[in-house]
Steps between C-alpha positions, in 0.01 A plus 500: 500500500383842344563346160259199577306708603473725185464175326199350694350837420584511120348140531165600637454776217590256249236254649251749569537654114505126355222419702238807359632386163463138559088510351609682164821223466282263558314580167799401311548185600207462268646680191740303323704782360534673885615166676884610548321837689367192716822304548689869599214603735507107640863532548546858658219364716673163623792715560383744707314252692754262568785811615379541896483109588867515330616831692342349808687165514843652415373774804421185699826321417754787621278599791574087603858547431526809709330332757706179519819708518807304495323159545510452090861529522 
C-alpha cells in the first residue's frame, strides 16, 4: 500500500508539472517541426491520467475478493 501510495504521489507531480507546461506545449501543436514534442507531452499526459482509475479498480477488485472470502472458491 506504501508503494501505491508513492505512486499516486509521483502521479500528482507529474500531472501538476504537465499541467503548468500544458500552455507552452500547446504552442507546438501549431509548429510543424515540434509536433512529436506534442505527441510525447499528449502521451505522458494520457498516461498519467489514466494510472489512478487503473490502481483504483485493481484496489477495488482485491478489496472484493478479501471480502467474499472463501465464497469464490
Amino acid at each position: 500500500m506504501i508503494a501505491i501510495a508513492a505512486m499516486l504521489f509521483l502521479r500528482y507531480l507529474w500531472l501538476t508539472f504537465l499541467i503548468i507546461l500544458a500552455p507552452i506545449v500547446w504552442l507546438f501543436w501549431v509548429i510543424p517541426a515540434l509536433e512529436s514534442q506534442w505527441n510525447k507531452w499528449w502521451n505522458k499526459f494520457f498516461q498519467w491520467v489514466f494510472f489512478a482509475p487503473a490502481v483504483s479498480f485493481f484496489i477495488y477488485l482485491a478489496l472484493a475478493i478479501v471480502a467474499k472470502g472463501n465464497d469464490f472458491a
